[in-house]
C-alpha positions as CSV (number, residue, x, y, z in Angstrom):
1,X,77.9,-198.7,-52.5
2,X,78.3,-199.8,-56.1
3,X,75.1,-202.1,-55.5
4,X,73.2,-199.4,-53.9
5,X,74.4,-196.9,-56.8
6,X,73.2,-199.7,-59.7
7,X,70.0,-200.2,-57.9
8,X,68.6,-196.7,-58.4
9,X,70.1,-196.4,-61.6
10,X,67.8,-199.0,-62.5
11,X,64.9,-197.8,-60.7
12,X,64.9,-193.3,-61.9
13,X,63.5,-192.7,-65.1
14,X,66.4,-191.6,-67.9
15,X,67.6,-188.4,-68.1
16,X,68.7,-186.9,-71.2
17,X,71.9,-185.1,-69.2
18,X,72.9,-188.3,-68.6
19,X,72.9,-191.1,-71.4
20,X,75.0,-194.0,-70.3
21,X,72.1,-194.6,-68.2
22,X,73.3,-193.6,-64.2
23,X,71.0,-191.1,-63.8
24,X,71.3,-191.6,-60.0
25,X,75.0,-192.4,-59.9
26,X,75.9,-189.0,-61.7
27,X,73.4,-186.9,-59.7
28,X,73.8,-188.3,-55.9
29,X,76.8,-190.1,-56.3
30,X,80.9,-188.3,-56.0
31,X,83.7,-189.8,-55.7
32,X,87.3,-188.2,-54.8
33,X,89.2,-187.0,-56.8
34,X,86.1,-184.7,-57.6
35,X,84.5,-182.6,-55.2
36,X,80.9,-181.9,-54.7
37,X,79.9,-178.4,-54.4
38,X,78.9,-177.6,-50.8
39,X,77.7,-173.5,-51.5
40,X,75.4,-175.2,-54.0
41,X,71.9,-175.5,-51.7
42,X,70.4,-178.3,-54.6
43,X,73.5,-180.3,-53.9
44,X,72.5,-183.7,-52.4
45,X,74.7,-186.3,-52.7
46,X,76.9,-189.4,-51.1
47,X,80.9,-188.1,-51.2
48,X,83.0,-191.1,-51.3
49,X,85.8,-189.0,-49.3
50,X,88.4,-191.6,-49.3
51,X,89.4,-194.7,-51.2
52,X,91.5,-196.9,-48.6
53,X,90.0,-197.1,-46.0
54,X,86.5,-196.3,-47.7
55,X,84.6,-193.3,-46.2
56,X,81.7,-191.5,-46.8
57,X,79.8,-188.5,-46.3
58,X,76.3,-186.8,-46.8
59,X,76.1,-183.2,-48.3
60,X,72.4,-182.1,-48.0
61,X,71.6,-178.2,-48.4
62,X,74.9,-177.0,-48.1
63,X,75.7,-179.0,-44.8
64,X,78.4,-181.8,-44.7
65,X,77.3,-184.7,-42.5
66,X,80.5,-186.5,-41.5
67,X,79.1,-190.2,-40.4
68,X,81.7,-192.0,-37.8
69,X,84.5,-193.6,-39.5
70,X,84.9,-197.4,-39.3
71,X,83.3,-200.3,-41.1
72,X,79.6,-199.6,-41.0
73,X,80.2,-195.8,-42.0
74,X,78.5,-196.9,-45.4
75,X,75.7,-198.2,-43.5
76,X,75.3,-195.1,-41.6
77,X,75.6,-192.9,-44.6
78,X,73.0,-195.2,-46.6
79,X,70.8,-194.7,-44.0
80,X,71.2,-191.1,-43.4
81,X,70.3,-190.9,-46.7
82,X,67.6,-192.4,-46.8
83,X,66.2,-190.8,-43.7
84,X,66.9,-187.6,-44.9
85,X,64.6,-188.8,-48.3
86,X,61.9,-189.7,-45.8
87,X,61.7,-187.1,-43.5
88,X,62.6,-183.5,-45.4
89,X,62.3,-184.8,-49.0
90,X,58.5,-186.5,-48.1
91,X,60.2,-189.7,-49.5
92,X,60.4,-188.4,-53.1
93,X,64.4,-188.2,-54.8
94,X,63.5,-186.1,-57.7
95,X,60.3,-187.1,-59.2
96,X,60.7,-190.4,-57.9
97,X,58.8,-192.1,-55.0
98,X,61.2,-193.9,-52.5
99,X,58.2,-195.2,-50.4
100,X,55.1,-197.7,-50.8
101,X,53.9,-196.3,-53.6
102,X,57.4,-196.1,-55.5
103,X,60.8,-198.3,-55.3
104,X,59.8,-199.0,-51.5
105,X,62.9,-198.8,-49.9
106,X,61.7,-196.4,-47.4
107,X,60.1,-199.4,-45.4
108,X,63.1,-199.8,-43.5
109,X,62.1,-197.1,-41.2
110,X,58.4,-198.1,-40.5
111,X,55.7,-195.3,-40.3
């Protein structure tokens, strides 16, 4: 996840909220202790639910989507995700183009 997490950091344009640089870390990214928000309909983000064993889940417009547990729940929830991006989000996170004519990491899902 932390690879994932670094990528996009890299890859979203600054934000002035958020200095040190992990613009998409500190926006789509909490990890327990902390909780996200779920009345909050803006809220989409990975939730990092538990530490040992990892597990994660997807909050997108005040819905919790709790992948299966086991080793490839990152997987799933990456992919979830991303999905989510393509299909209701028309592949844009923020201002940011996930598809051909941005970061193209949309292509995993074909056309």
């Amino acid at each position: 996840m932390h690879v994932f997490c670094t990528y996009l950091d890299s890859r979203l344009p600054p934000h002035p909220k958020y200095p040190d640089g992990k613009t998409f870390t500190s926006q789509h990214f909490i990890q327990t202790p902390d909780k996200p928000d779920t009345s909050n309909e803006n809220v989409f983000c990975i939730y990092q639910s538990s530490i040992n064993p990892p597990h994660y889940e997807l909050i997108y417009e005040c819905h919790v989507y709790s992948l299966p547990k086991g080793r490839n729940n990152m997987f799933h929830t990456l992919l979830m995700f991303l999905y989510i991006i393509k299909t209701k989000e028309s592949g844009m996170l923020g201002r940011v183009n996930l598809g051909l004519s941005g970061v193209n990491v949309l292509w995993i899902f074909g056309e």
